[in-house]
Each structure stands twice: as C-alpha cells, then as structure tokens.
N, C-alpha and C positions, 0 to 999 in steps of 0.2 A: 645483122652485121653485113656489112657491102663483102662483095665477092672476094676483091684482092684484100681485104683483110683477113675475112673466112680461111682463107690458103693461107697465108704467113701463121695468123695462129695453128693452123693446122698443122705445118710442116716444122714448127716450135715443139707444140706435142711432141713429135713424134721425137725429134733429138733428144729431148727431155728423158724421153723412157731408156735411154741410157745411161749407165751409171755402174759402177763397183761391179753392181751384184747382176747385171745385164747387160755385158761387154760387146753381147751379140743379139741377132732377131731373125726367127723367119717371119714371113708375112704372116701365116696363119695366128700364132704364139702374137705377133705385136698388131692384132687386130681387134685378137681379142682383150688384151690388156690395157687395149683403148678405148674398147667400145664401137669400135668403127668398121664400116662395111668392107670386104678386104678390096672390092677395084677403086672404091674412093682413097683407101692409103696405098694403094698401087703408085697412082698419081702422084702421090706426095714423093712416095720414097725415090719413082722416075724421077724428080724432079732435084730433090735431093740430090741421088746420085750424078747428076747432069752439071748438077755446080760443084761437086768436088768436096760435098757436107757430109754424103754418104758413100760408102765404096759397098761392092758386093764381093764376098769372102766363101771357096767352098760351094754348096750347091744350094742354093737358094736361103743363104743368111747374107747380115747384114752390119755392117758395124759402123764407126765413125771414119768419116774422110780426115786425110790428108791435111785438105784446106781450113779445118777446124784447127789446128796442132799451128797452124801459120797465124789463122788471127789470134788465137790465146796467148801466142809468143809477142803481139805485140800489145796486147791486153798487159801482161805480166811485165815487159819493156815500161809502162805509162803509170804501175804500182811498184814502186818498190821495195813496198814493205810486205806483198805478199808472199815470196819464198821462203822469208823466215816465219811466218805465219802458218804456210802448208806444211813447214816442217815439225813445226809446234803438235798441229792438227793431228799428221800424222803417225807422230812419235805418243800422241795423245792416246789416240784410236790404239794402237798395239798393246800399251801399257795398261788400260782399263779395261780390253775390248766390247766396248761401246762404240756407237755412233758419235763419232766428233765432226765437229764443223767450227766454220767459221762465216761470220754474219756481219753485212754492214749497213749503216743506217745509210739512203739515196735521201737528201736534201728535193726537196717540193713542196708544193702548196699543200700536201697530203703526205709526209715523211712513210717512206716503205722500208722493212725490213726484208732487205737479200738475204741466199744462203748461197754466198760464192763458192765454198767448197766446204765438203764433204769425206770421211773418209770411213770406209767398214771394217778394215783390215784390222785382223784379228777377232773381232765378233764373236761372242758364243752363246747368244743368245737370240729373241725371234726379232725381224725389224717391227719400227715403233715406227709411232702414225708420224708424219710428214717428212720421212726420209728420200722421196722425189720432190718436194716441194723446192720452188724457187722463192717464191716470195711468203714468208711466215706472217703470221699473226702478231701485230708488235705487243699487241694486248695479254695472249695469253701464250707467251713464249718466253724462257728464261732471257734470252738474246733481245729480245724485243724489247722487255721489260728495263734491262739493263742499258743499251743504247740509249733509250726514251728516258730513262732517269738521270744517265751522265751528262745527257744535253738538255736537260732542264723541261725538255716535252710533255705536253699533255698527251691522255692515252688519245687513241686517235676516235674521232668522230662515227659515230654506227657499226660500234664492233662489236660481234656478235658473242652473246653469252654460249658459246659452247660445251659447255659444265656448269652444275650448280657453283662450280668452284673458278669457274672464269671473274677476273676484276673487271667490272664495267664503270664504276660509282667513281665523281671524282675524288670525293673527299678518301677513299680509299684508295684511292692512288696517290693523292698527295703523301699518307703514313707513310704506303709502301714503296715509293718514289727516296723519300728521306730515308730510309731503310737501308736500299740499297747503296743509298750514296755513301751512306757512311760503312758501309759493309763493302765496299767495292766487291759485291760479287751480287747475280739474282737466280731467283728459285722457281721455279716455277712446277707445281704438281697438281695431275689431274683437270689443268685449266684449260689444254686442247682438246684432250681425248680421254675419258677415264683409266687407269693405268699405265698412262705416258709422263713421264717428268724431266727434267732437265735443270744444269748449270750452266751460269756462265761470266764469265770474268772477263775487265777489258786489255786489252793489247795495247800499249802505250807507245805512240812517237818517241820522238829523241828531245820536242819540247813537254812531254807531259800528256801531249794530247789523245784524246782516246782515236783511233784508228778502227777498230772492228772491236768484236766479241769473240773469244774461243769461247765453247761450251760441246758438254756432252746430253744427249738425250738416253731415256733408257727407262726399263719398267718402273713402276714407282714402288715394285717392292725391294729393288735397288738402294733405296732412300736411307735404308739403314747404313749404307756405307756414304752417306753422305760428306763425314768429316775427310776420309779418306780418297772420295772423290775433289773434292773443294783442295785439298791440299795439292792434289797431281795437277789438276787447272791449274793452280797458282807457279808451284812450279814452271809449268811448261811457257804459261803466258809470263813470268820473268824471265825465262829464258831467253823468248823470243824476243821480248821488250829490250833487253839488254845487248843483244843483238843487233835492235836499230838504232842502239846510241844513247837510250835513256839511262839514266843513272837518276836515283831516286836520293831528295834530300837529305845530306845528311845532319 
C-alpha cells in the first residue's frame, strides 16, 4: 500500500474507534485496541489533532474535534431524510435496548453496504460482532440482505462463507431474495458470526422509494422475541416513513 494511502487509512482507523461506547481515548488504551505501535499512532493522532479531527481533552485523552460536527452538518444539510431516520434509530435503540442502526446501499460496479449510524443507548446486554464496523457484509447481514433484495441485486461476487449458515448459493438467494420482498422485512441469524442475528425493515421516500434499512442486531438467543422485535422496526420505520411524506396506498 503506497505511503499517503497507508496514513489516510491509518488515521480513518483510528476516528473510527470512536463511537457511543468510546467517547474518549488515551494513547496507551487506543493502541492497543488497534493493534498499533503507540509512536506510529502518535503520529496519527498529531496529525489529527493539527487538522481539527481530533482535539486533546484532560490529561492525556482524546476525543473527536470540532471540525467533524462542521462537516457532518453539512453531510446531514445534502440528506434530508437522515434526521428522521436518527430519530427512528434512536427512539429504536431505547425501546429494545439493542444495537440499532441505520444502513445504506452506495451504488458501484460493486454495490457496498454502509452503517451510517448507529445507536447503543439503553443496551443491556454484551455488544455483538460488527458494531465498529462501517462497511457490512451485504451477504450475511439482515441490512444487506434486504437492500440487495428491494433493488433487485444479486449477492455480491466472492463473499465469504463466514458460518455454516452464511448464504453464498445463487439459487438460494433468488428464494431468499423473493422472501423478503414479499415480507418487506430480512433476517438474518448466525450468518456473520455464531450467536449474532439481526432485523431489518426499509425506510421509505415520499415517492415509495426505499431510502436505507433500520435494523437491530443482537444475540440470537434474542430471536425468541422475534415477533415482538419485527413489530417495533415496523413501527418505528412508519414512523419515520410518514414523516418524509409517504403515505402508503390506500
């Protein structure tokens, strides 16, 4: 990897290890949660702090800059349907206390599934595998799954069987494809990580159009509340839906 990429990926890490449940960092604590030698994230977080990404807080922590909270405002300015969405998420996250998020499908020659936000608040339980994760597995994620089957996608090209229970096969996705269409909601259990599962339901435009995923992740011994989960998504994502103007045929 050439050097000025080495650094930007580098100095991504490390913002990335922020989040809910890591508001703050000393260098020792987010060196090792990296992997990384502490004067090589020295460098980073100098460098950080120098552009206003990172501020230093107290005696040697570290939290998010300034300058972040300025370009997200204008991130959120260019979506407008994300503050009813965060709110959805949020009000999601309290009420189940699970992991809720919110996922969108990036259009390319190789369709990626985001986790634009995230929310812990209220939790009472341990976290579950890819809650730092930015880009999910569209293959073996309820969000992924559902995206890739409202817009007609195939799974994506050398995705990797990470459980006996991950879908790789196309003919099994074509079933489970038509499944969810007609179920506007997907499922996803034990297909990233054994004892991790998730829903997820789509967020609708004001023309119908699918916009993102809400979904919750959470143990799969959870799954027994399945009906009872599926019904608060549904909820929460009409909420939100009706919010941006959709109104559903009558």
């Amino acid at each position: 990897m050439p050097r000025t990429l080495s650094t930007v990926d580098g100095a991504v890490r490390v913002l990335e290890a922020f989040d809910a449940d890591h508001t703050e960092w000393t260098l020792s604590d987010l060196a090792r949660h990296l992997g990384q030698p502490t004067s090589t994230l020295h460098e980073h977080l100098t460098t950080l702090m120098a552009s206003g990404l990172l501020t230093r807080v107290g005696r040697g922590r570290f939290r998010l800059g300034w300058r972040l909270l300025k370009l997200s405002s204008a991130l959120y300015g260019s979506v407008p349907w994300y503050a009813a969405a965060h709110d959805a998420m949020t009000a999601l996250a309290r009420g189940t206390h699970l992991l809720a998020f919110v996922c969108v499908l990036e259009d390319g020659d190789t369709p990626r599934v985001l986790c634009v936000a995230r929310s812990v608040q209220g939790r009472d339980g341990p976290p579950v595998v890819g809650e730092t994760q930015f880009e999910l597995p569209a293959h073996a994620t309820a969000s992924g799954k559902l995206l890739l089957a409202l817009s007609g996608l195939p799974l994506p090209a050398g995705g990797a069987p990470f459980t006996p229970h991950t879908l790789t096969g196309p003919a099994a996705w074509q079933a489970e494809a038509a499944t969810i269409r007609a179920a506007r909601f997907a499922l996803s259990r034990d297909e990233w990580a054994p004892g991790t599962s998730g829903l997820a339901v789509p967020l609708l435009g004001p023309g119908g159009e699918v916009l993102a995923a809400l979904g919750v992740s959470f143990p799969t011994g959870r799954l027994r509340e399945r009906e009872t989960l599926l019904r608060r998504l549904r909820d929460a994502a009409d909420g939100a839906t009706w919010a941006l103007g959709y109104r559903p045929p009558s």
